[in-house]
ROSE-4610 file (N, C-alpha, C; in Angstrom, 1 decimal, always signed):
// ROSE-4610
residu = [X/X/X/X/X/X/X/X/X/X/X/X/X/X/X/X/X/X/X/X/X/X/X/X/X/X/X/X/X/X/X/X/X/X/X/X/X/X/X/X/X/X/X/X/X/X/X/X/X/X/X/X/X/X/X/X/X/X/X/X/X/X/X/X/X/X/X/X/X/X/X/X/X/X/X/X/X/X/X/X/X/X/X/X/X/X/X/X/X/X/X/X/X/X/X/X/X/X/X/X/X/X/X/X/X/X/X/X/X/X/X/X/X/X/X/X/X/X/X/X/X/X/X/X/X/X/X/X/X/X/X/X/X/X/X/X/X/X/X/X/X/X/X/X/X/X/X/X/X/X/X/X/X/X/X/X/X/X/X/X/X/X/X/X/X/X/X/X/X/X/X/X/X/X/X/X/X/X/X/X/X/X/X/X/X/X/X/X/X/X/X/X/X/X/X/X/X/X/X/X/X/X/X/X/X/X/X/X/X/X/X/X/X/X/X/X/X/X/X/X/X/X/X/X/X/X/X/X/X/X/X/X/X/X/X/X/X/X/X/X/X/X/X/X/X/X/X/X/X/X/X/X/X/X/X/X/X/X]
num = [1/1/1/2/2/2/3/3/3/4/4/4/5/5/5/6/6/6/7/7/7/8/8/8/9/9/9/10/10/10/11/11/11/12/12/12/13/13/13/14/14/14/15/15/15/16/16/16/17/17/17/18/18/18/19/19/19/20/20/20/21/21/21/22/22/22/23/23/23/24/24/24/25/25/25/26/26/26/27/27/27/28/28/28/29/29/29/30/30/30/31/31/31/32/32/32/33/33/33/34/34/34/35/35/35/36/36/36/37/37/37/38/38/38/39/39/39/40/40/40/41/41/41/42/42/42/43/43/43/44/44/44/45/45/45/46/46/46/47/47/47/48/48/48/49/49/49/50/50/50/51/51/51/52/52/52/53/53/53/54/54/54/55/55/55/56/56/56/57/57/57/58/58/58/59/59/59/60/60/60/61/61/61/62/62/62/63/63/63/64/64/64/65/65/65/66/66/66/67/67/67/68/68/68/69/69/69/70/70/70/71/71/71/72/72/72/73/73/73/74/74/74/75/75/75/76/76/76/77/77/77/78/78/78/79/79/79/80/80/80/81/81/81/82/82/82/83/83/83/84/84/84/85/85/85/86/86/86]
x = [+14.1/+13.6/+13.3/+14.5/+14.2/+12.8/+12.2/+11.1/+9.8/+9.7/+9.2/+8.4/+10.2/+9.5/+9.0/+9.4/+8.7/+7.5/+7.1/+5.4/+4.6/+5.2/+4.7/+4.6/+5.6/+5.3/+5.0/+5.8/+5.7/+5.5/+5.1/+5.1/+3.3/+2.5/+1.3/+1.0/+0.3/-0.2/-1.5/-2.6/-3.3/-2.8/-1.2/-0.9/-1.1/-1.5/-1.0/-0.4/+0.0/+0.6/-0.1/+0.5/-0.3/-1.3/-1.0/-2.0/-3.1/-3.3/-4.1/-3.8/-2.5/-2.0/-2.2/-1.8/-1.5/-0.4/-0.3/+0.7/+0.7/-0.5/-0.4/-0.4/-1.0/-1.3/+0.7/+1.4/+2.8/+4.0/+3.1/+3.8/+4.0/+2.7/+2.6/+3.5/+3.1/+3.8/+5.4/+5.9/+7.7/+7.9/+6.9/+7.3/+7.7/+7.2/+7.3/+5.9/+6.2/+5.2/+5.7/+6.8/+7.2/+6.7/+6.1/+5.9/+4.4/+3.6/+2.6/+2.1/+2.6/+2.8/+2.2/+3.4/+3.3/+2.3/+1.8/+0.3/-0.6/-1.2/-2.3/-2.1/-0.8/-0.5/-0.9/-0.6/-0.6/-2.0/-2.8/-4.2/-4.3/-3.9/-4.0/-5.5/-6.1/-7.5/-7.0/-6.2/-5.9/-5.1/-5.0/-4.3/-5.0/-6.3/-7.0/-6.6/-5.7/-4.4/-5.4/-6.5/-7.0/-7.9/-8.7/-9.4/-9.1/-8.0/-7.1/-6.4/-5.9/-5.2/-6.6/-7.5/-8.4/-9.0/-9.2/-9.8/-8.2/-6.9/-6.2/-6.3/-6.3/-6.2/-7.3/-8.3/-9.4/-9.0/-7.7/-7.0/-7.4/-7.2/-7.4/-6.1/-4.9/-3.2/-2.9/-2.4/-1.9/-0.6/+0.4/+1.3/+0.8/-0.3/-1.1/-1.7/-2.3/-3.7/-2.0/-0.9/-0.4/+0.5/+0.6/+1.5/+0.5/-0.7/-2.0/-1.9/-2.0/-2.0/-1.2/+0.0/+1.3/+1.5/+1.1/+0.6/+0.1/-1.0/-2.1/-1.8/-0.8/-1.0/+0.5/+1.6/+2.3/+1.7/+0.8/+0.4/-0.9/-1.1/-2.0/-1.7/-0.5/+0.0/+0.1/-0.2/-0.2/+1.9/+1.7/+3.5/+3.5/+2.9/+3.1/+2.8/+3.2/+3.3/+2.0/+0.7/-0.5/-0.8/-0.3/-0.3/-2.2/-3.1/-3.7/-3.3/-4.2/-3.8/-4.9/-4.8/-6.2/-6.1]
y = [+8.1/+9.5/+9.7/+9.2/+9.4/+9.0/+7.8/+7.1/+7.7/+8.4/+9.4/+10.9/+11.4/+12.5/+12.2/+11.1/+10.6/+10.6/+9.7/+9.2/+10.4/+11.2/+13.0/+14.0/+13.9/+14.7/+14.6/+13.6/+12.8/+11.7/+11.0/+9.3/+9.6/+8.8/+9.0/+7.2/+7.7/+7.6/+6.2/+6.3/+5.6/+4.5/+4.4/+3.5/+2.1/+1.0/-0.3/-0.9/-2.4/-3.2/-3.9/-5.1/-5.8/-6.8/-6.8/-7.6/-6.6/-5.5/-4.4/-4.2/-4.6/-4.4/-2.5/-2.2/-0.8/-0.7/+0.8/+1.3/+0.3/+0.1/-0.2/-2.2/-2.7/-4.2/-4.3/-3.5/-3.5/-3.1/-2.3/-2.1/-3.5/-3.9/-5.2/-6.3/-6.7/-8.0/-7.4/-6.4/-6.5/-5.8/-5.7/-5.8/-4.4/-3.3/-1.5/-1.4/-1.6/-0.8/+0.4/+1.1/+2.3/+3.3/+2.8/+3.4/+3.2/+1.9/+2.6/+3.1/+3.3/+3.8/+5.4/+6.0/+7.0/+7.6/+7.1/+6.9/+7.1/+6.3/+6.1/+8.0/+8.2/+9.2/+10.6/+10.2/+11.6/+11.4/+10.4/+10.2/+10.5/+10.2/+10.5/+9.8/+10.6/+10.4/+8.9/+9.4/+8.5/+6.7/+7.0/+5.6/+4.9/+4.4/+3.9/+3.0/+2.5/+1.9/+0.7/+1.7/+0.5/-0.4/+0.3/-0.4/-1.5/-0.9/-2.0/-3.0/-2.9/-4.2/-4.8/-4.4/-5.3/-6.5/-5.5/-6.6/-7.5/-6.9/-7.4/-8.9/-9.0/-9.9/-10.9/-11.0/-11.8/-12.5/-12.2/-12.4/-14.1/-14.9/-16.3/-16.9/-15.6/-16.4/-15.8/-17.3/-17.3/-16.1/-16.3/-15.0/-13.3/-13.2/-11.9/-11.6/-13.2/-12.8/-12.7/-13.5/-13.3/-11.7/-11.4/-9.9/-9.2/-9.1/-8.1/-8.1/-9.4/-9.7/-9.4/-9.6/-8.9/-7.4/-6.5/-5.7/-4.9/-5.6/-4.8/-5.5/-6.5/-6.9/-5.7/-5.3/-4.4/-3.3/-2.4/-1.3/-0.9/-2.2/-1.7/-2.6/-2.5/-3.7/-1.9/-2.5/-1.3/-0.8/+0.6/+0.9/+0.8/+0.6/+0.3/+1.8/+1.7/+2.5/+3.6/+3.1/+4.1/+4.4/+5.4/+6.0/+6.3/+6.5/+7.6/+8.8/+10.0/+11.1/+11.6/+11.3/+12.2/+13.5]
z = [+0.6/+0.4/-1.1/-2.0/-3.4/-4.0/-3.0/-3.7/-3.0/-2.0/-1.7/-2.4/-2.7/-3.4/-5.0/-5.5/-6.9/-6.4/-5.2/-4.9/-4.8/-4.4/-3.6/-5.0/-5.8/-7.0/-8.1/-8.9/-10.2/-10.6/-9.6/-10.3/-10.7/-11.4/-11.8/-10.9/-9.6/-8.9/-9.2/-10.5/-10.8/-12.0/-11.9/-13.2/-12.5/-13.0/-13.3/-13.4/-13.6/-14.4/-15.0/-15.9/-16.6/-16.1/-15.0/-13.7/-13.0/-13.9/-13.0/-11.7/-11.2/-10.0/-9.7/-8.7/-8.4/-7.3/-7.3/-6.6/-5.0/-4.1/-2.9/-3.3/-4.3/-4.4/-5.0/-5.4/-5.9/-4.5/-4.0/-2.7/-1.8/-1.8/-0.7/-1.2/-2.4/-2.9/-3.2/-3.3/-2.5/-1.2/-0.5/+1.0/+1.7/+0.8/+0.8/+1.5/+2.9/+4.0/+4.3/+4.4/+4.1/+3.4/+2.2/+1.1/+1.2/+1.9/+2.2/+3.4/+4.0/+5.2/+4.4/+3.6/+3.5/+2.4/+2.0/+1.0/+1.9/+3.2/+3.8/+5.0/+5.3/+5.6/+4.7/+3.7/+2.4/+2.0/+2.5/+2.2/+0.9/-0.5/-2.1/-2.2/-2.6/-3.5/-4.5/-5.0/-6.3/-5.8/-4.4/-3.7/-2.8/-2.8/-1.6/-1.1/+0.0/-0.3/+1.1/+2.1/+2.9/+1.7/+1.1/+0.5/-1.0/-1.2/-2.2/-1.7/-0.1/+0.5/+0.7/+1.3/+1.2/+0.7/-0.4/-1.9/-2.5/-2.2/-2.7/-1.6/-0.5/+0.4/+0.4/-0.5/-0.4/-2.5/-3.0/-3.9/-3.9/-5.1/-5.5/-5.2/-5.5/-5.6/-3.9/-3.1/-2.3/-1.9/-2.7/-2.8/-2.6/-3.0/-3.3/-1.8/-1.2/+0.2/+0.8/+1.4/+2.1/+2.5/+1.0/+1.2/+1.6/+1.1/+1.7/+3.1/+3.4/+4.8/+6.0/+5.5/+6.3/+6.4/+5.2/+5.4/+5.9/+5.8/+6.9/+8.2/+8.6/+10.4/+10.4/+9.9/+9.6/+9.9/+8.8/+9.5/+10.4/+11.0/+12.1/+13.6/+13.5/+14.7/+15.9/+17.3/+18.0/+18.2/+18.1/+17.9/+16.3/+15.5/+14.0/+13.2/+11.9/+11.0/+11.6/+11.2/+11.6/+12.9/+13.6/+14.4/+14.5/+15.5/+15.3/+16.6/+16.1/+16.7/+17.0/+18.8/+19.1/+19.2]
Protein backbone atom coordinates (compact mmCIF):
# COMPACT_ATOMS: atom_id res chain seq x y z
CA UNK A 1 0.00 0.00 0.00
CA UNK A 2 2.86 2.24 1.17
CA UNK A 3 4.36 1.98 -2.42
CA UNK A 4 1.23 2.85 -3.88
CA UNK A 5 0.38 5.91 -2.35
CA UNK A 6 4.10 7.26 -3.11
CA UNK A 7 3.38 6.01 -6.99
CA UNK A 8 -0.20 7.89 -6.73
CA UNK A 9 1.14 11.11 -5.12
CA UNK A 10 4.76 11.87 -4.68
CA UNK A 11 7.18 9.83 -6.32
CA UNK A 12 8.20 11.90 -9.69
CA UNK A 13 6.93 9.46 -11.98
CA UNK A 14 9.40 10.41 -15.16
CA UNK A 15 12.83 9.88 -13.11
CA UNK A 16 15.47 7.39 -14.33
CA UNK A 17 18.38 5.71 -13.43
CA UNK A 18 21.73 5.75 -14.60
CA UNK A 19 20.64 3.17 -17.29
CA UNK A 20 17.82 5.47 -18.41
CA UNK A 21 15.80 2.80 -17.00
CA UNK A 22 12.18 3.96 -15.75
CA UNK A 23 9.65 3.42 -13.39
CA UNK A 24 7.92 0.32 -15.49
CA UNK A 25 11.74 -1.08 -17.20
CA UNK A 26 12.61 -0.88 -12.85
CA UNK A 27 9.45 -2.42 -12.06
CA UNK A 28 9.98 -5.48 -14.45
CA UNK A 29 13.60 -6.24 -13.69
CA UNK A 30 12.60 -6.78 -9.74
CA UNK A 31 9.57 -8.53 -10.46
CA UNK A 32 6.79 -5.56 -9.23
CA UNK A 33 3.82 -6.55 -11.50
CA UNK A 34 1.77 -5.23 -8.79
CA UNK A 35 3.08 -1.95 -9.19
CA UNK A 36 2.60 -2.24 -12.71
CA UNK A 37 -0.37 -3.51 -12.72
CA UNK A 38 -1.33 -0.36 -10.94
CA UNK A 39 0.35 2.20 -13.43
CA UNK A 40 -1.40 0.60 -16.56
CA UNK A 41 -4.60 0.89 -14.26
CA UNK A 42 -4.05 4.68 -13.18
CA UNK A 43 -3.19 5.11 -16.91
CA UNK A 44 -0.24 8.08 -15.95
CA UNK A 45 0.52 10.13 -18.97
CA UNK A 46 4.01 10.22 -17.56
CA UNK A 47 4.27 5.94 -17.30
CA UNK A 48 3.66 4.32 -20.73
CA UNK A 49 4.32 1.25 -19.03
CA UNK A 50 2.73 -0.93 -22.47
CA UNK A 51 4.88 0.80 -24.60
CA UNK A 52 8.17 0.79 -22.45
CA UNK A 53 7.85 -3.09 -21.74
CA UNK A 54 7.81 -3.25 -25.13
CA UNK A 55 10.84 -1.56 -26.34
CA UNK A 56 12.29 -2.74 -23.06
CA UNK A 57 11.76 -6.52 -24.33
CA UNK A 58 13.38 -6.22 -27.67
CA UNK A 59 16.56 -4.99 -25.04
CA UNK A 60 20.30 -6.41 -26.21
CA UNK A 61 20.79 -7.74 -22.26
CA UNK A 62 19.13 -11.07 -21.88
CA UNK A 63 18.15 -10.21 -18.14
CA UNK A 64 16.17 -7.01 -19.41
CA UNK A 65 14.14 -9.14 -22.69
CA UNK A 66 13.32 -11.78 -20.09
CA UNK A 67 11.86 -9.54 -17.11
CA UNK A 68 9.93 -7.57 -20.08
CA UNK A 69 8.74 -10.68 -21.02
CA UNK A 70 7.46 -12.21 -17.96
CA UNK A 71 5.78 -9.25 -17.54
CA UNK A 72 3.88 -8.74 -20.03
CA UNK A 73 2.91 -12.87 -20.18
CA UNK A 74 2.01 -11.73 -16.21
CA UNK A 75 -0.20 -9.04 -17.14
CA UNK A 76 -1.95 -10.27 -19.97
CA UNK A 77 -2.34 -14.00 -19.06
CA UNK A 78 -6.43 -14.49 -19.18
CA UNK A 79 -7.54 -14.19 -14.99
CA UNK A 80 -4.37 -11.82 -14.87
CA UNK A 81 -3.64 -8.42 -13.59
CA UNK A 82 -5.48 -6.46 -16.80
CA UNK A 83 -8.74 -7.18 -16.57
CA UNK A 84 -10.87 -5.61 -19.47
CA UNK A 85 -14.28 -4.19 -18.79
CA UNK A 86 -16.89 -4.32 -21.09
Amino acid sequence: MTLRCNAHFAANKRATNTLNQGVAEICCLEGHTELLEHFVKQDYEEVPVWKNILKFISSSSEEEAAAAGHCLSVLTKPGGYCKRSN
